[in-house]
Every structure is written in structure tokens, then in C-alpha cells.
C-alpha positions as CSV (number, residue, x, y, z in Angstrom):
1,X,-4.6,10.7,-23.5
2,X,-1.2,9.0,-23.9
3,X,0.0,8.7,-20.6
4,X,3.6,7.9,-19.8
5,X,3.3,5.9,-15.9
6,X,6.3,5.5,-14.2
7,X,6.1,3.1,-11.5
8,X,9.6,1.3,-10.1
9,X,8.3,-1.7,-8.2
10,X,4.8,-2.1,-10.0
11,X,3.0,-5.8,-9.5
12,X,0.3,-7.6,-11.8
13,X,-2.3,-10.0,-9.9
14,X,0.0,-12.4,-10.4
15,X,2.8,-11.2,-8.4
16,X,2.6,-10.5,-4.7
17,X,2.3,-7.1,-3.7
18,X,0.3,-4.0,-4.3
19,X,-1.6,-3.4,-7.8
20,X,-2.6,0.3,-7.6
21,X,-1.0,1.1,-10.6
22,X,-1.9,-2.2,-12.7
23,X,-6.0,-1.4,-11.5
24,X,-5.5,2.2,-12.1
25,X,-3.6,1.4,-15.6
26,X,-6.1,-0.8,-16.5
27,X,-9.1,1.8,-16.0
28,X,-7.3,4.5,-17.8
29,X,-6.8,2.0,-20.8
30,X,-10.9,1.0,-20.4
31,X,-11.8,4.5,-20.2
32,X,-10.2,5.0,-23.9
33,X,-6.6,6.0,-23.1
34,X,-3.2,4.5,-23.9
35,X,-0.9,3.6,-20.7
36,X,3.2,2.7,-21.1
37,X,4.5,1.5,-17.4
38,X,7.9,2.0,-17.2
39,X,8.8,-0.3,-14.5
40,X,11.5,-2.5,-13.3
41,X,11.9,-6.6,-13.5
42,X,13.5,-7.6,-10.0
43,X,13.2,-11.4,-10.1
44,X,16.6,-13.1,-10.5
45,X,16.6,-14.3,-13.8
46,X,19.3,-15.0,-17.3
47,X,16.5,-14.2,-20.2
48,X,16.5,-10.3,-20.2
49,X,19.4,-7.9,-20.1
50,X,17.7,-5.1,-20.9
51,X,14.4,-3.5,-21.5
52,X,11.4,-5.9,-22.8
53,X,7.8,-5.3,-23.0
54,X,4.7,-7.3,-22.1
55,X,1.1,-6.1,-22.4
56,X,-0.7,-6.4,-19.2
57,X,-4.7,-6.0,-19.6
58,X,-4.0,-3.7,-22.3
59,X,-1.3,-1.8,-20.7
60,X,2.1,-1.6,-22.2
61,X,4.5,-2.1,-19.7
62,X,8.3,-2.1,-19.9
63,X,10.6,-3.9,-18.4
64,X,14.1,-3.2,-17.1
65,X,15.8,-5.8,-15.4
66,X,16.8,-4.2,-11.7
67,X,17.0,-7.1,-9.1
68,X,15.4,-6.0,-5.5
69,X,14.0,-7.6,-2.4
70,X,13.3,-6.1,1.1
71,X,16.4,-8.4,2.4
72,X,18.8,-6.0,0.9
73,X,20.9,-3.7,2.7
74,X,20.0,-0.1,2.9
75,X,22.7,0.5,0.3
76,X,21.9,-2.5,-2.0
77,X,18.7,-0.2,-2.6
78,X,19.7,2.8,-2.7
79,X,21.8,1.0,-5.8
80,X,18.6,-0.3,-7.2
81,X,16.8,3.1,-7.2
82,X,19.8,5.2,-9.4
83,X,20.1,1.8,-11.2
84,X,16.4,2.1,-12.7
85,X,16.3,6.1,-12.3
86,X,18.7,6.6,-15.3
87,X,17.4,3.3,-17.6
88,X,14.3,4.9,-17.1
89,X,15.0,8.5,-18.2
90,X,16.4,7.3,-21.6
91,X,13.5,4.8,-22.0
92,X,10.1,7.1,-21.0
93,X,11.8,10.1,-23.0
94,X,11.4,8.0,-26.2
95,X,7.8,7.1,-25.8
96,X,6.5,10.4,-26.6
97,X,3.2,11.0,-24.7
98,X,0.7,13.6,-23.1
99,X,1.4,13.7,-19.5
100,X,4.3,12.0,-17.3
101,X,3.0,10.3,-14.1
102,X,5.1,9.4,-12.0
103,X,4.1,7.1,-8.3
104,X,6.7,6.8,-5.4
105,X,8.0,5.3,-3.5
106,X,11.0,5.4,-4.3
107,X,11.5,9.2,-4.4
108,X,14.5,8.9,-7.1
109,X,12.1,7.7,-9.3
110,X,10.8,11.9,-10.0
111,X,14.4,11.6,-12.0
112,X,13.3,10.6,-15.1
113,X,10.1,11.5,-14.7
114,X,11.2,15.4,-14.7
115,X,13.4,14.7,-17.4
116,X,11.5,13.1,-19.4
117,X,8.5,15.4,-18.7
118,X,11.0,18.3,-19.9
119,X,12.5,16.7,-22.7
120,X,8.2,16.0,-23.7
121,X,7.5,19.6,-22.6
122,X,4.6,18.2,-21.4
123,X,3.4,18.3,-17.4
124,X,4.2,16.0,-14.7
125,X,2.0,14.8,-11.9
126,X,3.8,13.0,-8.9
127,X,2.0,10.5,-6.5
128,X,3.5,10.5,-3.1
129,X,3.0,7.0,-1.5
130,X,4.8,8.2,1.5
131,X,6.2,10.4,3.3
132,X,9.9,10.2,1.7
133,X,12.8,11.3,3.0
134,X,10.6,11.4,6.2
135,X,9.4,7.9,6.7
136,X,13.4,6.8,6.5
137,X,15.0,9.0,8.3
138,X,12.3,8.7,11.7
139,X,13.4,4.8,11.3
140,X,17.0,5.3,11.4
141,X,17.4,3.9,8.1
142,X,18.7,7.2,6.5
143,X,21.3,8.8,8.9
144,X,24.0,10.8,7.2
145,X,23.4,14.1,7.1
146,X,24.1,14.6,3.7
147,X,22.2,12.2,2.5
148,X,19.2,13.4,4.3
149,X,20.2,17.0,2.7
150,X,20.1,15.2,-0.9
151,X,16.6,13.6,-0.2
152,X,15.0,16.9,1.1
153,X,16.0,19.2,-2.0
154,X,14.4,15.6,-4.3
155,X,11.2,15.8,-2.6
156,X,11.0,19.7,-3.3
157,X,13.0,19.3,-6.7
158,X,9.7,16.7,-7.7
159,X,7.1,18.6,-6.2
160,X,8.1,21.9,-7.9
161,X,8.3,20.3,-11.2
162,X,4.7,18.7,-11.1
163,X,1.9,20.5,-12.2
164,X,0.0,19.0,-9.6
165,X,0.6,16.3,-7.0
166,X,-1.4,13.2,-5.8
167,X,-1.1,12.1,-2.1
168,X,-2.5,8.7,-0.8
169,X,-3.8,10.1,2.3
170,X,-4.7,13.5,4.2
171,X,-1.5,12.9,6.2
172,X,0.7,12.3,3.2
173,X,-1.0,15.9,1.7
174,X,-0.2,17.8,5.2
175,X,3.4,16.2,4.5
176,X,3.9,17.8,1.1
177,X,2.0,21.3,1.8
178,X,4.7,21.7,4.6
179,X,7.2,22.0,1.7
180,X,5.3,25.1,0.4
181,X,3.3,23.3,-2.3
182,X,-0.1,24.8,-3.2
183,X,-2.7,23.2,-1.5
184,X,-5.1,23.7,-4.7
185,X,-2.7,21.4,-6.9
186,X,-2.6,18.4,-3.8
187,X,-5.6,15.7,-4.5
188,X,-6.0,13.1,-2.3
189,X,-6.5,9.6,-4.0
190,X,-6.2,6.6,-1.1
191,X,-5.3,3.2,-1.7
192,X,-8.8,1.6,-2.8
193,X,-11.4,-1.1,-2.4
194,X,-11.7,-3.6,-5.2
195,X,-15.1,-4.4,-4.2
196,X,-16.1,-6.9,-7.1
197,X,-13.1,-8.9,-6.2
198,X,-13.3,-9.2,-2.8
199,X,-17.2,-10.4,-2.6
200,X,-17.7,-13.1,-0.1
201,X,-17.3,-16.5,-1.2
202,X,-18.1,-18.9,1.4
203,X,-17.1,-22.0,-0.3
204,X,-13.5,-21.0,-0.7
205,X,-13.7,-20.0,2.7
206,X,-14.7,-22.9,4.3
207,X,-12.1,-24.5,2.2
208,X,-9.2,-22.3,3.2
209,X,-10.1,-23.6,6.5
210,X,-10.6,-27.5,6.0
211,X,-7.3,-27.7,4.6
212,X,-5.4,-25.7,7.9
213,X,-6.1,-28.6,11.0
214,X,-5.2,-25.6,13.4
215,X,-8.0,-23.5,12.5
216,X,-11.7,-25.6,11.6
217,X,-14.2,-22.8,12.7
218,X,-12.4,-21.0,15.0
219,X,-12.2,-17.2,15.0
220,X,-9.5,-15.7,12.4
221,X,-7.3,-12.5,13.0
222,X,-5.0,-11.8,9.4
223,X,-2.1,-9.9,8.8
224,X,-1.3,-10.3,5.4
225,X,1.6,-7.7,4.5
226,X,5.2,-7.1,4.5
227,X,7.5,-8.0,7.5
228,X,9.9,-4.9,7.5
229,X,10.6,-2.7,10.2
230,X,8.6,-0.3,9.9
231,X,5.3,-2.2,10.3
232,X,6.4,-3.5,13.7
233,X,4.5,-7.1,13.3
234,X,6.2,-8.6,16.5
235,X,3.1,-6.5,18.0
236,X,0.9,-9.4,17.6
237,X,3.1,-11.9,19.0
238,X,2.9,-10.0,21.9
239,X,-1.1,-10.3,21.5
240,X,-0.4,-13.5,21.3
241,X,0.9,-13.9,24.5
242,X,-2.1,-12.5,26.0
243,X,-4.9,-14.3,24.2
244,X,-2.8,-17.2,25.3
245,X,-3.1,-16.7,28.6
246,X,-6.9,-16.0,27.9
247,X,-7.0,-19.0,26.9
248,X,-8.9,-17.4,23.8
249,X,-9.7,-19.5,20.7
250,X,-8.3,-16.7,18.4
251,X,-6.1,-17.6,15.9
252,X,-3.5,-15.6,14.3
253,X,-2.2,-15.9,10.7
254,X,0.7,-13.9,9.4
255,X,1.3,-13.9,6.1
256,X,3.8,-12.4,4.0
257,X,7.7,-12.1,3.6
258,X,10.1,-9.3,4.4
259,X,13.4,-8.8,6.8
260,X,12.1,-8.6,9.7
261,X,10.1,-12.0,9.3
262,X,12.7,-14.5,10.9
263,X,12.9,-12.1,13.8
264,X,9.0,-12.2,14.4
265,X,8.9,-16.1,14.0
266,X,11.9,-16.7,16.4
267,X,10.2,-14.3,19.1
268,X,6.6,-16.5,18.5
269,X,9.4,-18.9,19.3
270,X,10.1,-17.7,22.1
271,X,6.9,-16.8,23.7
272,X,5.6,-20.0,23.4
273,X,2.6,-19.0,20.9
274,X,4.3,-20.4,17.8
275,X,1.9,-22.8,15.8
276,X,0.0,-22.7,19.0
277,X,-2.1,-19.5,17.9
278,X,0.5,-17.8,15.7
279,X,0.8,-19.4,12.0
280,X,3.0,-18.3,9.4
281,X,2.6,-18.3,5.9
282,X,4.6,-16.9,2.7
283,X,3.4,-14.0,0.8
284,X,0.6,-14.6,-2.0
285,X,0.0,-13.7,-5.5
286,X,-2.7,-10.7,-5.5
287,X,-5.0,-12.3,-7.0
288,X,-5.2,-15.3,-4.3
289,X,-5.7,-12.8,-1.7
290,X,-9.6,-12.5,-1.2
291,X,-9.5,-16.2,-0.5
292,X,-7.3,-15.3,2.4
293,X,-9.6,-12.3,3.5
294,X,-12.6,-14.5,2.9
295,X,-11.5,-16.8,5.2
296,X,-10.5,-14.5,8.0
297,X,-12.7,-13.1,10.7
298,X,-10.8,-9.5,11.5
299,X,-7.9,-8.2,9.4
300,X,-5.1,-5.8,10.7
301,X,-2.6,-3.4,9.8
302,X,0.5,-2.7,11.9
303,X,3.1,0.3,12.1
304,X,5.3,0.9,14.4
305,X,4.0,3.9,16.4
306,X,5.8,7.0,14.8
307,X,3.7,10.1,13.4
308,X,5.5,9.3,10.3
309,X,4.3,6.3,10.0
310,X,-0.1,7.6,11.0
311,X,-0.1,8.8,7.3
312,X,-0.1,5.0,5.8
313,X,-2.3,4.3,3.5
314,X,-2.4,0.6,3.4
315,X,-3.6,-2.2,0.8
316,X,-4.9,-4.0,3.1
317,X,-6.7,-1.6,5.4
318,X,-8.6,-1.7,1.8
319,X,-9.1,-4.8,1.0
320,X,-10.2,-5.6,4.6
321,X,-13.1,-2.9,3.8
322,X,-13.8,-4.4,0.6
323,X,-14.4,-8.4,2.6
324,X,-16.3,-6.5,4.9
325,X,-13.9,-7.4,7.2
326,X,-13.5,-5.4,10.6
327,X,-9.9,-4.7,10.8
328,X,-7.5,-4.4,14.3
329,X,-5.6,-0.7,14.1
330,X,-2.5,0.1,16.4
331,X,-1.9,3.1,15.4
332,X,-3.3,6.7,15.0
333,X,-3.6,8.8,12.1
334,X,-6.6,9.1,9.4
335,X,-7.2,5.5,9.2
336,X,-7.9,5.4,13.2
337,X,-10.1,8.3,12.8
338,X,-12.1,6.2,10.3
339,X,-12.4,3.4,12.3
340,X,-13.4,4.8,15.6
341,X,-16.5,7.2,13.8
342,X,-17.6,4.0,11.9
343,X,-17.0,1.6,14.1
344,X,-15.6,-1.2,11.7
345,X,-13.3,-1.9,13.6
346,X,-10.5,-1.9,17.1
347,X,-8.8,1.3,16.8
348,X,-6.6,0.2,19.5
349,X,-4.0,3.3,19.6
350,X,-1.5,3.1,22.8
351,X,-3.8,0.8,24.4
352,X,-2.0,-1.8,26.7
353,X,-1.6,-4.9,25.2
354,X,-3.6,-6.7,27.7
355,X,-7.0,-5.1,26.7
356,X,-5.9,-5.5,23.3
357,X,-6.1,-8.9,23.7
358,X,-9.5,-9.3,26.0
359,X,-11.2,-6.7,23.4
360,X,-10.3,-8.7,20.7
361,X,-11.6,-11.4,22.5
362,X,-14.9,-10.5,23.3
363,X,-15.6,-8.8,19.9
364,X,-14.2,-11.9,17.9
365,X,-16.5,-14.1,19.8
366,X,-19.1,-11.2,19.0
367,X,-21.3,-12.7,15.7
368,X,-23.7,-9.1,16.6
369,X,-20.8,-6.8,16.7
370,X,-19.0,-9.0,13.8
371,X,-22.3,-8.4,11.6
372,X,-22.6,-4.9,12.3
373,X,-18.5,-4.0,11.9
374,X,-18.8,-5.9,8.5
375,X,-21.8,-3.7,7.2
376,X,-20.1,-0.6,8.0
377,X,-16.7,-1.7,6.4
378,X,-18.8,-2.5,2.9
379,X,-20.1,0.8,3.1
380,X,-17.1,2.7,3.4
381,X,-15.5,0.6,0.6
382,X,-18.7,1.6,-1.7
383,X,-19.3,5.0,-0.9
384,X,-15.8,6.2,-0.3
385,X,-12.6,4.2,-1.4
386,X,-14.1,2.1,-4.6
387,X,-11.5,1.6,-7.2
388,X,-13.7,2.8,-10.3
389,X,-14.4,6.0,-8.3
390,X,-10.7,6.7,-7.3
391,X,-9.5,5.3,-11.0
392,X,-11.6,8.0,-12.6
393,X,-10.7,10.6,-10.2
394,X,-7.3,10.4,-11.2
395,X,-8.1,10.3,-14.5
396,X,-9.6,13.8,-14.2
397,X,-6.2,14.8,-12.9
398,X,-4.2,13.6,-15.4
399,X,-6.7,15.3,-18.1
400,X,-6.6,19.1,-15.8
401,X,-2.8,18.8,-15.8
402,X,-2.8,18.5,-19.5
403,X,-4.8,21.1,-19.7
404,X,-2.8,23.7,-17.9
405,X,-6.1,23.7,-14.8
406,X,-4.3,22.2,-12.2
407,X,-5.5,24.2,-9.6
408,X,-8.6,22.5,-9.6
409,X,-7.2,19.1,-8.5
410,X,-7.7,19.8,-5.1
411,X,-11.9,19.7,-5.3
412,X,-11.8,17.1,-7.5
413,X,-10.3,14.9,-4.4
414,X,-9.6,16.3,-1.2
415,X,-9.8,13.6,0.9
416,X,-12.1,14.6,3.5
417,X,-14.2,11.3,4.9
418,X,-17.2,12.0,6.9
């Protein structure tokens, strides 16, 4: 198969942020297939003015220069998306190809992919990463009315022109079923566990630690992720608080960047638990990132608590598997599910923040339960979220699209986790 990817904001291990589509690209070029990434460049920078192509791994990947960061206004990206939308029409329409495949967010970015699957007339599969317009307008960030009306008829506009669509999680698939959508053309393909990548390696680990004087051998909780406002990470600086007063030898690293992140620091600030047992860092490349799991002793993944937000299907939830790391959950949704029937975990949904703390406590200080979580979170990244698995799933997706048996996606993934 040719296969033309669309992917706005995709990342190599070299650049921070998630790498779905580079490890998914990069399996579909193994497997025997050529991959063109249409993407966009959003580093500041006087080199490019238009489009220019690297090859990543194998995959071809073209570049449009579109600057973006999560410190720009609501606005500023809206800009961004239309900005890339229409480059990208002009330049995936002229690579020819098989099938179009096109991953969100943003939802402007089923524009070219449409167009160009039209102009191809070849099919289209969509990946929803989301729950767009939804996941914007429950945070307040999309409030007129008729904008809200213009993102609705996109979602159903994409859906209805994809011969089959691929959500991230069971919650994401409920999301786009609700729009009509045949439930026999919806796969559910999750965020995955890069299992080879993120095997232990103590030595790293036991350097990560030497060189922070704050943390020697003391118990480790991670958040490594974005700082925006829909993850809600001042939750653990309320945590904080409380293992403070615990006087609990927990330590708390937050890494990452976003806009929320001067916010979070100046309320550490002001609870007293800044550099005391909260500890900032900026965000890493990918590839540096199992040093940072390696190193911690429980992971966790923050939303703020909105049933738009339960659907999440994040990196690091995944990676966190893949360290056999337990991971610390605050919210509900599939991902709470998972952790409360394997126990790999605190699913700690609309529990007070002072058991929070003493549970996190007593199971940090736990080597038994630590040893037992850890075995369980392997075996979930093995059995059910390994990358080669999900990379070839979607493969078979790509290859029934083309060949007009979409309604077969469905069994080939349907995202049910025992």
C-alpha cells in the first residue's frame, strides 16, 4: 500500500511529545508499505518557507512550516489549524496514493484529507484522538454558538466521508456512534506500549537519581505530560499538601511544559510544597523518556474530572504499563476500569484528597504491592496494548478500507479488555 498519513502536530523521538504516528509509520514502512506524513513544522525558525521533506525511519514526511505552542490563544490556533488545513490539501492531493489516513486532533485536519481522498478517489479512514468539538466546548474553550455549529457538522462531515473510522478508546467509539456512524466501521486502536523501549534499566535509574540531591532512594511519583487545562495538574499540588503533612517521604516530579504550568508552580508556591516534595522539570525528547519512567516508582495521568475528558487515552498511561510502572488515576472512564480489575494501580476517582495522599503513602512504601502492581502493568502492556500488535491492526484497516470491506473493522479491534 501507498498510504497518504496526515498528521498536523506529528513528533519523532527526538522531539517532545507523542510518537503514535512516527511508531505506527514506521511499522507500516517495515511491514512493506510506503508512508508520506503530511505534517506541519511549528518551531520558530528562518530556513523553510514552505514545504520540505525529511525521511524519518523510512517514512517520508513533509513539512509545512505552521508555528504552534500550547501558549497561544484559542484563536492563535484556530489560525494554525486552517493555516495547515489548506497547505495540506494542495500538498497530499499531489502524492497520489492508495488510501488517505488522516489522525486528529485537530478536527480541521479531515479538510484535506476528504479532499484529497476525493480528488484520489480513493477511501479515507479518520482516527479520532478525541472527542472534538466535545472535549472544547465542556472546557469553555469553544463558546460561540456558531462556532460550536461549524465544529459539529466537521465531525459528521469527516465521519461520513471515511470508509471506516479508528477511535483511541471505547469512550472515544461511544462518542462517534452517537453521530449515527456504523458501529461495524468504528475499530478501537489505544495509545500503545512500546515494551522493548521501555525495559528496565537500573543503571540509568539509579543515575537519574544520583544526579537529583532531593530524591537518593526515596519513593518517586511522575507526571510527565502537558500542563494545559484540561489535565488539571494543580491536583497533585494539592497531594502534596497532604503527604506534607504526612510527613511522607514521596516525592513528586512534574515534568513537562504547557499554559497552565506557571499557574501549578506558583500554587506549589504557595502551598509550601515547592522543591520541598514537588519538583519541576521541562518537557523531554521521547526518546529520553524511559529513563524518566525507569527512575520513577508510580506514574500518573491527570484530567480534570469531566465525562469528556474519561475517554483519554493517554501516552503515558502506556508507557507507565510498558515500565511496569503502577500508575495513580483521578479520574473514571475505561482506563479506571482497567486499573481497578487489574489492580496496577490507585484508581482514585472522587476520592478525597486526604486518602489520596495516605493511600499513596502506604502503597509507595509497599515493595509487596509495588512488585505485584508492576507484574500486572507488564502484562497488560504485552497481552493487550503492544505497539507491533496495535501497528498491525491498523494496518489490516487500512488494507479492508482499500478494499471496499470496511465493515469488518470493527472485529478486527473492538476494544473490549478483559
Amino acid at each position: 500500500m501507498k498510504i497518504i498519513y496526515l498528521h498536523q502536530y506529528f513528533n519523532t523521538p527526538e522531539m517532545s511529545g507523542g510518537t503514535r504516528s512516527y511508531e505506527m509509520s514506521k511499522r507500516m514502512v517495515a511491514a512493506g508499505h510506503e508512508v508520506h506524513m503530511v505534517t506541519s513544522y511549528r518551531e520558530e525558525q528562518k530556513e523553510h518557507k514552505g514545504w520540505f521533506t525529511t525521511d524519518e525511519a523510512g517514512i517520508k514526511v513533509h513539512w509545512y512550516p505552521v508555528p504552534y505552542s500550547n501558549q497561544m490563544s484559542y484563536v492563535q490556533r484556530i489560525s494554525a489549524f486552517f493555516t495547515f488545513a489548506f497547505a495540506a490539501k494542495k500538498k497530499a492531493a499531489s502524492l497520489q496514493g492508495d488510501v488517505v489516513f488522516a489522525t486528529s486532533t485537530p478536527l480541521t485536519i479531515a479538510i484535506p484529507a476528504v479532499l484529497t481522498a476525493r480528488k484520489l478517489k480513493v477511501p479515507m479512514v479518520f482516527e479520532v484522538r478525541d472527542l472534538w468539538p466535545d472535549m472544547p466546548i465542556a472546557m469553555g474553550a469553544l463558546k460561540n454558538p456558531a462556532l460550536q455549529f461549524f465544529a459539529k457538522k466537521l465531525e459528521r462531515w469527516a465521519y461520513n466521508n471515511s470508509a471506516a473510522v479508528v477511535a483511541l478508546s471505547p469512550g472515544m467509539k461511544e462518542g462517534v456512534l452517537k453521530t449515527g456512524y456504523p458501529a461495524n466501521q468504528v475499530a478501537v486502536i489505544p495509545n500503545s506500549s512500546d515494551n522493548l523501549e521501555f525495559t528496565h534499566d537500573a543503571e540509568a535509574a539509579m543515575k537519574f537519581r544520583a544526579d537529583r540531591a532531593w530524591l537518593g532512594d526515596k519513593p518517586l511519583l511522575l507526571y510527565a505530560g502537558t500542563f494545559g487545562k484540561v489535565n488539571g495538574v494543580n491536583y497533585i499540588v494539592k497531594v502534596a499538601k497532604e503527604l506534607k503533612k504526612l510527613n511522607s517521604n514521596i516525592r513528586i516530579l512534574l515534568v513537562g511544559d504547557g499554559g497552565e504550568k506557571v499557574q501549578v508552580i506558583a500554587e506549589a508556591k504557595d502551598t509550601g510544597v515547592f522543591e520541598e516534595n514537588v519538583f519541576f522539570e521541562p518537557a523531554m525528547f521521547k526518546k529520553d523518556m524511559p529513563i524518566l519512567f525507569n527512575a520513577a516508582t508510580m506514574t500518573s495521568n491527570l484530567v480534570t474530572d469531566l465525562p469528556e475528558a474519561r475517554a483519554n487515552s493517554a501516552n503515558k498511561f502506556f508507557d507507565s504499563l510498558a515500565a511496569s510502572k503502577p500508575i495513580l488515576l483521578n479520574h473514571g472512564g475505561w482506563m479506571h476500569d482497567i486499573v481497578k480489575t487489574h489492580d496496577c494501580g490507585l484508581a482514585m476517582w472522587q476520592q478525597p484528597i486526604e486518602l489520596v495522599a495516605e493511600q499513596l503513602h502506604e502503597k509507595m512504601n509497599n515493595d509487596e504491592w509495588l512488585k505485584r502492581a508492576a507484574i500486572a502493568a507488564k502484562k497488560l502492556a504485552v497481552q493487550e496494548f503492544d505497539r507491533d500488535l496495535l501497528a498491525n491492526q491498523l494496518i489490516t484497516i487500512l488494507r479492508l478500507a482499500i478494499e471496499k470491506r470496511s465493515t469488518e473493522v470493527a472485529k478486527v479491534a473492538p476494544g473490549v479488555y478483559s
